[in-house]
Wavefront OBJ file of the C-alpha trace (Angstrom):
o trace
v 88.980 -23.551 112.035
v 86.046 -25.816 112.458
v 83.809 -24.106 109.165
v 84.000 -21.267 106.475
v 84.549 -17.872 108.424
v 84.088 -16.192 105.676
v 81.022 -15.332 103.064
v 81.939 -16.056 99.183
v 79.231 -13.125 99.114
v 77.491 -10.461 100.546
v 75.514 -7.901 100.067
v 76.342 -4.232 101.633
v 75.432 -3.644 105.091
v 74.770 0.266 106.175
v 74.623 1.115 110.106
v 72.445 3.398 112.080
v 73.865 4.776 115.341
v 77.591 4.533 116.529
v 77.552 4.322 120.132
v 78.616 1.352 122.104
v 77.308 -1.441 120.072
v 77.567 0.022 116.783
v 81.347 -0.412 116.202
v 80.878 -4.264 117.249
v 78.526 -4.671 114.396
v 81.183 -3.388 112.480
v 84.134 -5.394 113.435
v 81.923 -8.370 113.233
v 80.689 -7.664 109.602
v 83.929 -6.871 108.493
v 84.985 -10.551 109.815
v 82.416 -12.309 107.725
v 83.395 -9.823 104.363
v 80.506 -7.506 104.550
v 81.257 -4.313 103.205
v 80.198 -1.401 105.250
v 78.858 0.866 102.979
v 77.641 4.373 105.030
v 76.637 5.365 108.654
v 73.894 7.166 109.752
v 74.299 9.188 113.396
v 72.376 11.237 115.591
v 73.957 13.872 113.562
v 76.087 14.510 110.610
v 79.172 15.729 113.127
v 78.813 12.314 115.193
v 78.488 10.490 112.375
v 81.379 11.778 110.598
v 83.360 11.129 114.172
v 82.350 7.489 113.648
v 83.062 6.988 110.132
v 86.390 8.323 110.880
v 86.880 5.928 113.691
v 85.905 2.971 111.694
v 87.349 3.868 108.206
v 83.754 3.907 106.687
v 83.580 5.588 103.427
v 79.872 7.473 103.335
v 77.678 9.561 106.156
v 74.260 9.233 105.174
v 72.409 12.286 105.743
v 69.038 10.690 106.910
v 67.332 7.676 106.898
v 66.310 8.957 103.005
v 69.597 9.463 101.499
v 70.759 5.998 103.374
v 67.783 4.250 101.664
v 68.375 5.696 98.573
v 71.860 3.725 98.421
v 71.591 1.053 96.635
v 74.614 -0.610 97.887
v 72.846 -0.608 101.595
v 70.754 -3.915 101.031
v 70.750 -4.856 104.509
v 70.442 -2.272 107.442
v 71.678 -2.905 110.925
v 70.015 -0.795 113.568
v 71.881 0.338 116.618
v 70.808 3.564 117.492
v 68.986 4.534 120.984
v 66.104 2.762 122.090
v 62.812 5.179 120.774
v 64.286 5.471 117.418
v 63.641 1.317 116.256
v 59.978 1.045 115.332
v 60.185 3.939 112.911
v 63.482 3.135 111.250
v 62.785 -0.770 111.470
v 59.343 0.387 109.413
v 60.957 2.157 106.708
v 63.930 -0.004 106.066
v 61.731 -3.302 105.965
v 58.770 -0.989 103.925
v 62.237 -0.118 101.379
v 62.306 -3.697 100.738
v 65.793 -4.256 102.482
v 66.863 -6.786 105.539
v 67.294 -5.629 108.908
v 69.204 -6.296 111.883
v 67.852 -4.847 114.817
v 68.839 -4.188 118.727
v 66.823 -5.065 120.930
v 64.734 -4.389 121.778
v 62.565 -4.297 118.742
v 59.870 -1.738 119.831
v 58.696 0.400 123.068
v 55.423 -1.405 123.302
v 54.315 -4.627 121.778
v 51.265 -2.729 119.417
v 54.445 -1.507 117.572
v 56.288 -4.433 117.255
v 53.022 -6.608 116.611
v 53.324 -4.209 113.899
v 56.717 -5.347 112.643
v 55.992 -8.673 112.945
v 53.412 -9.175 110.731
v 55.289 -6.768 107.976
v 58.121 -9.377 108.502
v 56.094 -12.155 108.046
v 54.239 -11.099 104.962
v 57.671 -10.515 103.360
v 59.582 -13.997 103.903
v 62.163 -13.136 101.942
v 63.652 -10.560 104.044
v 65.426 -10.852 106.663
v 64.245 -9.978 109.744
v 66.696 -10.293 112.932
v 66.850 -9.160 116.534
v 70.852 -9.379 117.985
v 70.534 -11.117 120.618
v 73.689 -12.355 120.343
v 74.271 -14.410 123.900
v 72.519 -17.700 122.046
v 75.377 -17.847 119.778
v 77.815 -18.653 122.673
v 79.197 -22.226 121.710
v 78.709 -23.669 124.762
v 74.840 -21.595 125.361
v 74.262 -24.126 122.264
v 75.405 -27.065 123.857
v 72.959 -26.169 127.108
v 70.198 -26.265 123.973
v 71.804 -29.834 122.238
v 71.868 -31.412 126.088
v 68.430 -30.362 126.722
v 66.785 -31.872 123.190
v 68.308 -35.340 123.711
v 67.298 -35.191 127.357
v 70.264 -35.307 129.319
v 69.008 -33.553 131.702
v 65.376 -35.196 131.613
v 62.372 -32.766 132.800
v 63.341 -29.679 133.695
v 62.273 -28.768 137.107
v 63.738 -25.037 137.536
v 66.052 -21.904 135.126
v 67.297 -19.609 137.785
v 70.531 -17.163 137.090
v 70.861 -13.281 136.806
v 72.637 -10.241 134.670
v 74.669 -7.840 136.684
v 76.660 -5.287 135.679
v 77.721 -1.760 137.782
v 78.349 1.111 135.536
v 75.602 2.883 136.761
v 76.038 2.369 140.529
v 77.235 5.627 141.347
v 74.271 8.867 141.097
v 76.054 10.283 139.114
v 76.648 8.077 136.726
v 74.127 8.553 133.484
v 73.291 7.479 130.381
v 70.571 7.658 127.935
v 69.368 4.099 128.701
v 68.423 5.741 132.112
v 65.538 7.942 130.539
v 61.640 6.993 130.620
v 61.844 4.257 127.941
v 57.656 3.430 126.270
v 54.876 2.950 128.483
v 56.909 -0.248 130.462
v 59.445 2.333 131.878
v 61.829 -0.571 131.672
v 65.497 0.276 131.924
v 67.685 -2.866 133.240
v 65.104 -5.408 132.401
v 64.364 -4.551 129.096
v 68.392 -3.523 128.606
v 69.947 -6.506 129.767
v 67.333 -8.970 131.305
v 65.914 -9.577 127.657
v 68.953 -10.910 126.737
v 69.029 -13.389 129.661
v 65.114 -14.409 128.977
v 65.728 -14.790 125.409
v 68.497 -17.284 125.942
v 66.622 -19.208 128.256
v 63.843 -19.786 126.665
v 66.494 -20.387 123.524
v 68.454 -23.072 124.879
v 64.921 -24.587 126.798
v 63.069 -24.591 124.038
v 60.381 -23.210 126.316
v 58.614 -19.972 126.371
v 58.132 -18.276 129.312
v 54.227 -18.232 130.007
v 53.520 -16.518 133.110
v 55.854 -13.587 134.670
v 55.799 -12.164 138.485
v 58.167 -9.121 139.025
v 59.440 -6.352 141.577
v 61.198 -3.455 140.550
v 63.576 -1.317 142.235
v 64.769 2.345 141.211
v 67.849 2.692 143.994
v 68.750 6.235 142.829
v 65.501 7.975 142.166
v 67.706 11.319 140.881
v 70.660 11.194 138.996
v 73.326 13.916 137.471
v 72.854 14.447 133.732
v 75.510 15.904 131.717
v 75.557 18.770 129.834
v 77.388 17.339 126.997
v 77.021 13.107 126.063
v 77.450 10.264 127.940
v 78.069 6.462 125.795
v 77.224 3.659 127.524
v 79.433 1.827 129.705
v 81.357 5.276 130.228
v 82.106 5.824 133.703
v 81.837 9.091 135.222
v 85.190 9.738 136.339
v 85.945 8.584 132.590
v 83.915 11.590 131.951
v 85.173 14.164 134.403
v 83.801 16.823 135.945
v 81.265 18.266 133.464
v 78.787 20.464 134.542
v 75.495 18.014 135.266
v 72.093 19.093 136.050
v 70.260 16.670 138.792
v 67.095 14.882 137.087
v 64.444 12.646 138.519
v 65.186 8.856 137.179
v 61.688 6.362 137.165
v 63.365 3.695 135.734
v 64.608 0.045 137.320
v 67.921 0.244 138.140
v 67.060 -3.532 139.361
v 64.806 -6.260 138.960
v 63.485 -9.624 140.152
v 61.377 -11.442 138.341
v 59.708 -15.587 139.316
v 58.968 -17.011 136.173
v 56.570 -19.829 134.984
v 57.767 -21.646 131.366
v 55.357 -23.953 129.371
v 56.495 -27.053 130.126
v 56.093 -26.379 133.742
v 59.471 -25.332 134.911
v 59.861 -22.809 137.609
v 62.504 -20.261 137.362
v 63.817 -17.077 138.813
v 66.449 -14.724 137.705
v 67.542 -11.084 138.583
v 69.252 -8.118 136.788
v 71.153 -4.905 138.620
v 73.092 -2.366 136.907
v 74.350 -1.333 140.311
v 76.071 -4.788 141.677
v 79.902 -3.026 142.082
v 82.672 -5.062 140.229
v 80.382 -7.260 137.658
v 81.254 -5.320 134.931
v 79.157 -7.639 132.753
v 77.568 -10.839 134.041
v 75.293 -13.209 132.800
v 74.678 -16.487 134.706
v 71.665 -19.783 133.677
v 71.524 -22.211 135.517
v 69.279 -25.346 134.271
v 67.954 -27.843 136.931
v 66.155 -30.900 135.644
v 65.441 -34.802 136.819
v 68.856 -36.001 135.621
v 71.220 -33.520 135.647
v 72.096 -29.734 135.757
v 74.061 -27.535 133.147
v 74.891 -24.148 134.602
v 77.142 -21.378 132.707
v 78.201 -17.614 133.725
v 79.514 -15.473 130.923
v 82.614 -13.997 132.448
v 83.963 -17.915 131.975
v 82.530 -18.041 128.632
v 84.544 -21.350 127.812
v 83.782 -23.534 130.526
v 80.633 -25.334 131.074
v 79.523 -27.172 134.827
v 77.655 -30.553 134.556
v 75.910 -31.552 137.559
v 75.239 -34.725 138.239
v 73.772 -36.578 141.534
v 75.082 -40.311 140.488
v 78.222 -39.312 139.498
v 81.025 -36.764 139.508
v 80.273 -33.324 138.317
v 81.919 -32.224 135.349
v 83.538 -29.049 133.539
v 83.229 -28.996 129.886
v 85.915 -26.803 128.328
v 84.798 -25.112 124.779
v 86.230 -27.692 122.373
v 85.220 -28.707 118.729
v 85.912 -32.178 118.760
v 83.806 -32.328 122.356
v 80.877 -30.468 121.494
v 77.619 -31.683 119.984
v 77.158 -31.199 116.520
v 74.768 -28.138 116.886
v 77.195 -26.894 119.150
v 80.279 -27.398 117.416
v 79.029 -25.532 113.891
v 78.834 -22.505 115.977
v 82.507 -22.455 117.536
v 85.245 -22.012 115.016
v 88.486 -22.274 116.951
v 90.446 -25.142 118.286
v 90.289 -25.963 122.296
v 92.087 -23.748 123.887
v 91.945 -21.038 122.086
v 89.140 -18.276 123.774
v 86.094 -17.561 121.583
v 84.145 -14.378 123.647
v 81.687 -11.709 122.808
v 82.796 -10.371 119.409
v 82.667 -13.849 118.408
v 79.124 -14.318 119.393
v 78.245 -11.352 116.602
v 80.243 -12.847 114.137
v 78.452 -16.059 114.714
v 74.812 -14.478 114.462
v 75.484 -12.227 111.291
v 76.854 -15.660 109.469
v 73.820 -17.021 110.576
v 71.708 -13.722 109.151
v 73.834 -13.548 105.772
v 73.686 -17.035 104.455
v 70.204 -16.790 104.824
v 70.593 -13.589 102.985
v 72.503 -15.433 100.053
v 71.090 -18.955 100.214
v 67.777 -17.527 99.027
v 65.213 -20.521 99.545
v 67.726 -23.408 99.914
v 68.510 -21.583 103.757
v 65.718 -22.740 104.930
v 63.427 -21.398 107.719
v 65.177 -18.538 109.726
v 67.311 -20.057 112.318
v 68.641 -16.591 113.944
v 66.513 -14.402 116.341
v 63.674 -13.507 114.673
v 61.282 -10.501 115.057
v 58.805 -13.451 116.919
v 61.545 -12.903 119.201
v 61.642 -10.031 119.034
v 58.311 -9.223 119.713
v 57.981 -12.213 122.693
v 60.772 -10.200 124.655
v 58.616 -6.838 124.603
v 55.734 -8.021 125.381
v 57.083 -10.026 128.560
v 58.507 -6.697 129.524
v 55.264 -5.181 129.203
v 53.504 -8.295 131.709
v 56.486 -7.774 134.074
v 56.089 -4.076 134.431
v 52.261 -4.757 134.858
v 53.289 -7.147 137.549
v 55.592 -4.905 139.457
v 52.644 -2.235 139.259
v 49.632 -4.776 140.282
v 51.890 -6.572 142.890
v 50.414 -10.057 140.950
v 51.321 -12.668 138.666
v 51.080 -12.136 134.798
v 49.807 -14.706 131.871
v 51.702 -13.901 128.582
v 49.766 -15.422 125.631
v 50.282 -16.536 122.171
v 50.115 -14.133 119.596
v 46.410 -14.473 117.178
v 46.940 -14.233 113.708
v 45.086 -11.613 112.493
l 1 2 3 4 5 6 7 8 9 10 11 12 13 14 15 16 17 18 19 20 21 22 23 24 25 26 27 28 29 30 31 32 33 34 35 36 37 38 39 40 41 42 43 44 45 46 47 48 49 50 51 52 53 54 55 56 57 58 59 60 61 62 63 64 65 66 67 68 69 70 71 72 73 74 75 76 77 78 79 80 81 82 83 84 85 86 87 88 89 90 91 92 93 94 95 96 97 98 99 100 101 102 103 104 105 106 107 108 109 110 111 112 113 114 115 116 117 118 119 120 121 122 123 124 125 126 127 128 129 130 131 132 133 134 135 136 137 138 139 140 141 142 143 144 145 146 147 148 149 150 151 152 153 154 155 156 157 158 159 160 161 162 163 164 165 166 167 168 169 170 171 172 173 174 175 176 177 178 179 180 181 182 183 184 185 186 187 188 189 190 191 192 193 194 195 196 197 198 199 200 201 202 203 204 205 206 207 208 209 210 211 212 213 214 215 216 217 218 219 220 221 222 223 224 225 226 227 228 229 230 231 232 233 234 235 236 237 238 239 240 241 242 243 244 245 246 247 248 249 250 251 252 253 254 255 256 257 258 259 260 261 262 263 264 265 266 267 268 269 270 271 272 273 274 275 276 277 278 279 280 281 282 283 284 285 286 287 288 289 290 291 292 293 294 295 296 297 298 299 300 301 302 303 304 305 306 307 308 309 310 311 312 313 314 315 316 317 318 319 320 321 322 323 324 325 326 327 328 329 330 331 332 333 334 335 336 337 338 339 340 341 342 343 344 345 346 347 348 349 350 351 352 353 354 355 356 357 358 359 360 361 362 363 364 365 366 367 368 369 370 371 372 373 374 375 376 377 378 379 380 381 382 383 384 385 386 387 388 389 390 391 392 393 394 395 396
């Protein structure tokens, strides 16, 4: 392996919510030799179901008895949408890290909110999982890019599709009014594609023009729960009441970066058979560098004086800013899970390392707070029919 895998230490990590994503922080923490000391669910019964499934010793009983652990020093938050801001708030008020899903907030007031907390407390960590950027060869997009191998960058075009809600009666909570944005696929799944674009750029995304489409405008509910990515013949035939839906199933959205790029991308959760699909492509004055997630190994080169090219995820070919984030010989498949593993290494040396870690390197609440707010301009787009500016944050 190409570095330590492993942390000498770590402090105890405690995790809110146990759907989908929940268990991956798990798996991934447990990698690294973080101890998971408690969950906190919905409620006590689901959390008990999850602490079960994952062999974790203690159900907190609310967000108080959790923070009254002292063994929970960092807090990863995983539970739905509507519940961060508060629970982000009282863990980083309780003096602990965090590690939040996105997104952060439902509107950017709130996570303007947890931004500057985070800042006036440098010492704690303060992360956003967006976990995509920690694919090896996403990194080497980022390495190619600094030394100018692909020279200015003229357009970032690509998309996220996935289908598990392409049938009506397919449902989920991630289908419900989500803020004042109403975002559903674009804040779900096209954050994570604007977040590593502007990532492996090294541009931010400065002016945003959308459209919005809600295919199915009503959709069966179930009577009793319904995890994400379940399918509804997975489900079977519960009794479901029909509900109206206002959020996007779909979304496409021109974009204008800082440094004068163009770029375009789009995001379905109705496109049958992509079960999970992100693609970037990168388009500058001397080459191209274009990578899709489903071949998560495998990078395309484009060239116009020479033969194209496709890199293959390998150590000893990688730039070094690539390569420190890839820990398995060529050949052998590093995929999602890895990509979590890779982040919380990232989070918890900076945890341990105190002040010799340096700045944060991870996703950081600025992030954070950047992705909500560009859902917020892109949902004003789609309304006004006209572009949107996204500014700088002012210090207060």
């Amino acid at each position: 392996m190409n570095s330590p895998t492993m942390l000498s230490k770590a402090p105890g990590a405690a995790l809110i919510g146990g759907g989908f994503i929940g268990p991956v922080h798990v798996e991934a923490l447990r990698r690294i030799g973080v101890c998971v000391t408690g969950v906190l669910g919905s409620s006590p019964e689901r959390a008990r179901r999850t602490a079960e499934e994952l062999a974790i010793g203690r159900v907190y009983r609310d967000l108080e008895d959790l923070l009254s652990d002292p063994k929970a020093e960092v807090v990863h938050v995983a539970s739905p949408n509507a519940h961060h801001f508060t629970q982000v708030l009282a863990v980083l008020r309780s003096g602990r890290h965090v590690i939040c899903e996105k997104p952060l907030a439902n509107t950017p007031e709130e996570t303007r909110s947890l931004l500057e907390l985070a800042n006036a407390r440098p010492g704690q960590a303060a992360a956003v999982n967006y976990n995509v950027r920690y694919y090896p060869l996403c990194r080497e997009i980022r390495e190619r890019i600094l030394r100018g191998d692909l020279g200015r960058l003229l357009s970032v075009t690509g998309s996220y599709v996935q289908d598990w809600l392409l049938y009506p009666e397919d449902y989920n909570w991630r289908v419900e009014p989500g803020g004042p944005a109403n975002l559903r696929a674009v804040a779900d799944i096209g954050t994570h594609w604007m977040d590593l674009a502007q990532y492996v750029t090294g541009q931010p995304i400065r002016a945003v023009c959308g459209d919005l489409a809600t295919f199915h405008a009503r959709r069966l509910r179930p009577m009793g729960s319904s995890e994400t990515f379940t399918s509804s013949t997975a489900r079977g035939e519960n009794a479901a009441k029909e509900v109206e839906i206002t959020t996007d199933d779909y979304g496409a959205i021109l974009l204008r970066f800082e440094g004068g790029a163009r770029g375009l991308f789009h995001v379905s959760q109705m496109t049958a058979g992509r079960k999970n699909r992100l693609t970037l492509e990168i388009a500058g004055t001397e080459g191209s560098a274009a990578w899709d997630s489903e071949l998560p190994n495998q990078l395309w080169l484009g060239s116009r004086r020479g033969p194209n090219q496709v890199l293959e995820r390998d150590p000893a070919l990688l730039s070094a800013g690539a390569r420190s984030f890839t820990h398995y010989p060529g050949g052998h498949a590093e995929g999602f899970p890895d990509t979590f593993k890779q982040l919380y290494l990232d989070v918890y040396r900076f945890i341990t390392d105190g002040a010799q870690a340096g700045p944060p390197s991870f996703p950081s609440f600025a992030d954070g707070d950047r992705e909500v707010r560009l859902c917020s301009a892109i949902a004003q787009s789609a309304s006004a029919g006209r572009w949107v500016q996204l500014e700088d944050r002012v210090a207060p």
